[in-house]
Every structure is written in C-alpha cells, then in structure tokens.
C-alpha positions, -999 to 999 in steps of 0.1 A, spaced: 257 -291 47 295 -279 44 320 -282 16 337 -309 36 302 -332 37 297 -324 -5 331 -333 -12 327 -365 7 295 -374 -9 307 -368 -44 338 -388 -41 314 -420 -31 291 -410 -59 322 -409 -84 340 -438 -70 311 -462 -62 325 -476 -27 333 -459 7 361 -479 11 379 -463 -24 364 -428 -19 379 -432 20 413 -443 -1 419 -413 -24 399 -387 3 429 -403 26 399 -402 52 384 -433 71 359 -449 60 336 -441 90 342 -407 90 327 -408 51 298 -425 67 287 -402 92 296 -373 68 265 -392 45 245 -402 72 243 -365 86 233 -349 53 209 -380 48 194 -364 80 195 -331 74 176 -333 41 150 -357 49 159 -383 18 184 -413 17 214 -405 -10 230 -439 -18 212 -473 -22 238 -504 -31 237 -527 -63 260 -554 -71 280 -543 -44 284 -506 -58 268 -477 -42 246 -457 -67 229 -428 -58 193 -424 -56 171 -398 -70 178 -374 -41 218 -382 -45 212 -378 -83 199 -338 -77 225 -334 -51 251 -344 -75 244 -321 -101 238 -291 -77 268 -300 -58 286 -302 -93 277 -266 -97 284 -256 -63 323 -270 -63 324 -252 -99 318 -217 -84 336 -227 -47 370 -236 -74 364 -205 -91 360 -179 -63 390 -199 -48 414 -192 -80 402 -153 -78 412 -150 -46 446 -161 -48 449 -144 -87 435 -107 -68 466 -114 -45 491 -123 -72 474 -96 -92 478 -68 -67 438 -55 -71 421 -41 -44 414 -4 -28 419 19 0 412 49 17 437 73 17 436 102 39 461 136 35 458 172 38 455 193 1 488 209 14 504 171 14 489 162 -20 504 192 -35 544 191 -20 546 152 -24 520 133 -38 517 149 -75 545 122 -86 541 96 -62 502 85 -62 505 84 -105 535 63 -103 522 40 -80 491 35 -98 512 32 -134 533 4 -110 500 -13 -98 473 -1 -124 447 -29 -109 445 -8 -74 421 22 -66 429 48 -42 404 63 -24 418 95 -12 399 117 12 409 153 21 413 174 48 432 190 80 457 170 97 436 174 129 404 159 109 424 136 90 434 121 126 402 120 139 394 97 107 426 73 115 413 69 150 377 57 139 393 37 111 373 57 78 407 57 63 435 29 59 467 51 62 467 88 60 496 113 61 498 138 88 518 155 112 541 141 137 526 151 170 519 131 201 490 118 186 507 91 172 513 73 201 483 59 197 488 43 160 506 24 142 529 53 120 564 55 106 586 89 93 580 105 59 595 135 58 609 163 76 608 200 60 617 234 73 590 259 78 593 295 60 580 331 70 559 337 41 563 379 35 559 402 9 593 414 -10 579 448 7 585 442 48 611 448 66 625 416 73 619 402 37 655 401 30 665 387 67 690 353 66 663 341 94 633 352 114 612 339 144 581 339 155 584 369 179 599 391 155 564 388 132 539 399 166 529 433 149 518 416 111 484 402 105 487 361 101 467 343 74 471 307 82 450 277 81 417 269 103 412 252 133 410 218 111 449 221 109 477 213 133 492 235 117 473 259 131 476 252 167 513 248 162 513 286 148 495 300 176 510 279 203 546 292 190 531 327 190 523 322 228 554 307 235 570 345 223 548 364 240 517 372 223 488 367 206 486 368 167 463 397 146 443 370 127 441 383 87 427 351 75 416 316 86 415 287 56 419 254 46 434 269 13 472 273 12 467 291 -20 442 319 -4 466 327 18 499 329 -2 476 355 -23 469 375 9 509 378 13 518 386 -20 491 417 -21 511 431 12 486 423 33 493 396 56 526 372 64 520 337 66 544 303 76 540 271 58 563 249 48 589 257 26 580 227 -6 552 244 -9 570 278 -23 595 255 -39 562 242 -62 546 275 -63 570 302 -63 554 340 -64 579 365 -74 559 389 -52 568 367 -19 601 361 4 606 330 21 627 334 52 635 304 72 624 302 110 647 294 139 626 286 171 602 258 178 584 263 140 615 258 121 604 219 109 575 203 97 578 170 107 553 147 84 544 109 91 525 76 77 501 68 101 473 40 104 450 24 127 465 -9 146 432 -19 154 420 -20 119 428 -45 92 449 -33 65 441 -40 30 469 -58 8 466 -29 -15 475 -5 13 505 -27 22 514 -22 -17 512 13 -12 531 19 21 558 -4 11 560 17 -20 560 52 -7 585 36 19 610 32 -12 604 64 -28 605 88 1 616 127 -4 645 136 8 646 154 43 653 191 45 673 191 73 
C-alpha cells in the first residue's frame, strides 16, 4: 500500500462513487479501480460493498479509513516541516578548520552567522590542514577551510583569503629589525613550527630545502601559541602567518615579512563534490562568501 492507493480509497469512501472521486482526483475511473482492487488483494478483505447505488465501506474499509485518516495526518504534517525547516533555515553541519583558522578569522564570523541563522548548528571539528583534507576527501566534514595547494583539484573549493607570512623572531636577533627576510637567511636558528599534521609544515621545510638546507628542529606542535612562547623566550624563530600576530601581539617578538616562496598564505573553502551538501552549509558558504577578509596582498 502507497500514499497514492490511500488517497484513492479515501476519496471513494468520502465521496461515495468512483465516478465523483475519479472527478475531483482528476484520475479515471479505472485507474481508481485497480488502485482498490490491488489493496483489496493485498490485505485479504474486500473494502467497498454498494447500497442504493452508493459505495460504503465495509468493516475492513471502515479500519482502513480511520488508520489511513491518521496516516495522511502525520504524512501532511512531516510534509509542512519539511518545507517550514527549509523556509526556517534549521539544519547542521560539519565544519572542518585548523585552530590557527578559527583564531585569525572565525572569532567574528561563526557568532554572526549563528546570531543571522540562530536555528543552524555547526559542528566544527579541528585539526591540521593535512588532516582536515584527508576528512574532506572521505566526506566526515561538509566544507572545511584549508590551504590552497594542489590538493584541491580534486574538490569542489573557492578563494578565502590570501595573507603574508612573517619571520617570527625575538626583538633580540640579528635580523629583528630587517625591512624583509627569507628563508635562507634563518638556516643557523632553531625552528618551532607545526607538526607533520600541517601543510604548513611541509611548506616550511620544503622552502628550507629549496635554500639550501635543512632546518634545526626546536619544536614540533599543533599549538601556534607554544611556539610563539618559544620565540619570545629567545629560543627559537618561527613563520606563521602574519593575522595571527595581528590578534596576538607579544611585545617580546618581531615580525618581519618574507620574500621567497613563503611570503603568502593562500587559504580556501573546500568541500567534497561527491558528497551532498546540506542546505545549512549552503547558508553558511554563501555567507562567509559575503563577509570575506580582506586580502593582504
């Protein structure tokens, strides 16, 4: 038994005749009696019987009547809370970043979003970009923000931001009060920079092969914070990007903006093509779409 074959059979019950229920159903009238004929078979009892040429159902038609009643009740019902979810803008997501992302860009525009579309839940799960694209590829997350690499060929993504990179070093060195620095001129300091989670990382240590040698490691972790600590004791240098100091500032520390292949942090939207997107998500792309930072370029 389908909706279509119930709605059939009550409009007969209600208007007595095949011929008027065919009428306001705009249906034939033999389809409406194959429709009864079928669920006559498939429950073992007849539905109709006809008196004074009315059809009237029977005792069987009678308890399918008043379940079906109840059954069209709740179909109506999930129906309307369908479509009012949709006008409503209710749902969830998964929402995938790194803890460096949430802190440069998403303090302001996550709260503003949800005061915009209160009735929507973000999900947000955190970790390096390198994880975080590991999750977009076997669709755990909905849209996540990562780095712009060649990775992305693969998904669906569109541009965020662009941001300079910074030589993190203590007010102390040498170079703390150079216009600009690269990445061969730091290949006798310690690095603390993030783990192997982060493209950050292998963008740090590819750069640092690209000049010529291979980086004194100080400190590997997932905490931006740990490491800007390490530079402002003197004992390491560090290169992250630059709205993170611009959040954080430590009196203690010099940024100095790099010139060779580490000098921009290119950031993107990405998401699975393969996976269906949630409305919500849609809400929330389209949003952060229209309320993008500026570019440092």
């Amino acid at each position: 038994m389908d909706i279509k074959q119930l709605t059939y059979f009550m409009a007969i019950a209600q208007e007595g005749s095949y011929s008027r229920a065919a009428e306001k159903l705009d249906v034939s009238q033999p389809a409406l009696s194959i429709a009864v004929k079928k669920l006559e078979e498939e429950l073992g009892v007849p539905l109709f019987y006809t008196f004074d040429r009315r059809q009237h159902p029977t005792d069987g038609g009678l308890r399918l009547l008043e379940g079906g009643r109840r059954l069209m009740d709740v179909y109506q019902q999930t129906l309307e809370e369908v479509k009012a979810s949709t006008k409503q803008s209710a749902g969830s997501f998964t929402l995938g970043l790194s803890p460096l992302f949430g802190a440069c860009f998403f303090g302001d525009l996550i709260p503003s979003f949800s005061a915009e579309y209160p009735n929507i839940h973000i999900h947000m799960i955190e970790d390096g970009a390198h994880k975080i694209n590991q999750r977009i590829e076997e669709g755990s997350v909905d849209l996540a923000v990562t780095l712009k690499t060649e990775a992305l060929s693969a998904f669906g993504s569109c541009h965020f931001s662009t941001q300079r990179n910074v030589a993190l070093l203590h007010k102390s060195h040498p170079l703390a009060e150079a216009g600009t620095v690269t990445v061969a001129q730091l290949r006798e300091d310690p690095f603390a920079i993030f783990n192997e989670d982060f493209i950050l990382h292998r963008q740090i240590l590819s750069a640092c092969r690209a000049a010529g040698f291979r980086p004194r490691i100080a400190l590997l972790s997932s905490q931006w914070d740990f490491m800007v600590e390490l530079v402002a004791r003197g004992r390491a240098v560090s290169i992250l990007p630059k709205p993170v100091l611009d959040k954080h500032p430590e009196p203690n520390i010099r940024c100095i903006p790099l010139t060779d292949s580490m000098k921009y942090w290119d950031i993107a939207l990405a998401w699975n093509k393969q996976k269906y997107m949630p409305r919500a998500c849609e809400l929330f792309l389209d949003y952060v779409r229209r309320n993008l930072p500026p570019d440092d370029l």
